[in-house]
N, C-alpha and C positions, 0 to 999 in steps of 0.2 A: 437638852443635852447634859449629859453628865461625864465631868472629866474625871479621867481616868491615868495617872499616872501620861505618858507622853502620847497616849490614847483618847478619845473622846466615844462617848456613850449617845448611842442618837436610836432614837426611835423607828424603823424602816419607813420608807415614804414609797411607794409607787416606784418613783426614779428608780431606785438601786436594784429593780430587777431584772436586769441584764449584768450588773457585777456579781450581784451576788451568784447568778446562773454559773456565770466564769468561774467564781469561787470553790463552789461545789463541784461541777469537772474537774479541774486543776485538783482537787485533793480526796478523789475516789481511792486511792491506796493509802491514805493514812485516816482521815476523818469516817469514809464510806469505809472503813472497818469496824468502828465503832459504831456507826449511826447507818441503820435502815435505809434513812431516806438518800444519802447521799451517793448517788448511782452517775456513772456516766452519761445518763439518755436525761439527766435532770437539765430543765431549759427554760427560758424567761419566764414562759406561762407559769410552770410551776415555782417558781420565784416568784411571780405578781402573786396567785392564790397564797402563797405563805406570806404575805405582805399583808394581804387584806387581812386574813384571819389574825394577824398577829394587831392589824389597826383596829377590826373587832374586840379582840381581847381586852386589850389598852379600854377601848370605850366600856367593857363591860369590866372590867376592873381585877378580869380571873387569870390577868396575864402579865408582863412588863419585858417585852420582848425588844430587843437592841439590835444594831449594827454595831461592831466595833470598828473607827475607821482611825488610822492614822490623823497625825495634827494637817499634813496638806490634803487630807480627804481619800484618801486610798481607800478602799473596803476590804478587810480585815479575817472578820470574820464575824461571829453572832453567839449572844449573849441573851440569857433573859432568868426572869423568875416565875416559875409554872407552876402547876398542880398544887394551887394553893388549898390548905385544910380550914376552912374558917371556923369549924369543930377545934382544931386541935393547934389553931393560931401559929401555922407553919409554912413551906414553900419549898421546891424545889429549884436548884441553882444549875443551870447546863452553860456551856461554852465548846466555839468550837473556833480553829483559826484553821485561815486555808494553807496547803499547803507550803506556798511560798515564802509565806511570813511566819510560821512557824519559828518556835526556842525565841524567839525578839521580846517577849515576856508579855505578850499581848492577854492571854486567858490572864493572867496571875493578875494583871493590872484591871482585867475587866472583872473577874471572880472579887476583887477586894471590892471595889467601887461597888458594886453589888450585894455584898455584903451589908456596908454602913447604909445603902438605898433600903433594904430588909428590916437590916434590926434598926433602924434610925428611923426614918420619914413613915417606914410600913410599920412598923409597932410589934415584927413579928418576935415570936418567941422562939422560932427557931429554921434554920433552912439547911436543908440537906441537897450535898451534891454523892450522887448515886454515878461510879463507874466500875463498867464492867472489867472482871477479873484481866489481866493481862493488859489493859490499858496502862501500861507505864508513865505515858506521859500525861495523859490524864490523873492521874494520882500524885506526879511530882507536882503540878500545880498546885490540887489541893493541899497539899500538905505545904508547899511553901506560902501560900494564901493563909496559911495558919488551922487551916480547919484539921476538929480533930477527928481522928479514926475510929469508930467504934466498932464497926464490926465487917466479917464479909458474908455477905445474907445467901442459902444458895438459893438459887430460880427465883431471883430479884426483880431480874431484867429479861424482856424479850429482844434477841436480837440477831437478825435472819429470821425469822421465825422459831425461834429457840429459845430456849428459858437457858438462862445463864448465871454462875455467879453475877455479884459487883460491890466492890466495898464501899461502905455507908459511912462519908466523913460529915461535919454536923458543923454549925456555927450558931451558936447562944449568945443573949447577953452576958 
């Protein structure tokens, strides 16, 4: 577990797929704008299979995949460090909270905690969080997490099946 500002950092277990299913229902209008996968018909099963692949990952070391939950254990939302380059000693940074608990400063506290997890214990030399154009709140996160802005890449991101802007904010030693 990794704490997280009044947040805590926990690795998925099995258990949590039935919250997390909640989760992603609950925030198909705001999150399922952004992210592909988050669709109304999303349900335990595919919350256990995103569990295993993420306990997978963890074991093979290409992943570091989170729950973020509240201090009395709510589930939150989901955090991790992906698409690691071990060529180019780098990582990408995603977060997403469910609707409910949204603006409570969940991302901002799980994006920093992630952060010092990257450039600290990981060695990396550098971690990108990629959001698509028009992601508002996606972006104020970043930027109050401190990350900086570099650019906006077009046809960065797939999403709906569509090449999209998304701007490229970055965190270095």
């Amino acid at each position: 577990m990794i704490p997280a500002g009044q947040f805590i950092l926990r690795p998925y277990q099995p258990s949590d797929a039935l919250d997390i299913s909640a989760a992603v229902r609950e925030s198909t209008e705001t999150v399922g704008r952004w992210m592909s996968w988050a669709k109304a018909d999303f349900n335990e099963y595919d919350a256990a299979c995103w569990v295993a692949h993420c306990m997978q990952a963890r074991a093979a070391g290409t992943a570091h995949e989170f729950g973020i939950f509240a201090s009395h254990g709510e589930f939150v939302g989901g955090c991790g460090l992906n698409q690691f380059s071990s060529l180019n000693n780098l990582c990408n940074l995603g977060y997403w909270v469910r609707q409910s608990r949204q603006g409570i400063g969940a991302a901002t506290a799980a994006t920093l905690a992630l952060r010092d997890l990257g450039l600290g214990r990981l060695g990396l030399s550098r971690i990108e969080i990629v959001v698509a154009e028009g992601n508002v709140a996606s972006i104020a996160v970043a930027r109050k997490a401190g990350a900086t802005h570099e650019c906006l890449a077009r046809n960065r991101l797939q999403l709906h099946g569509k090449p999209t802007a998304a701007h490229v904010f970055s965190f270095t030693p």
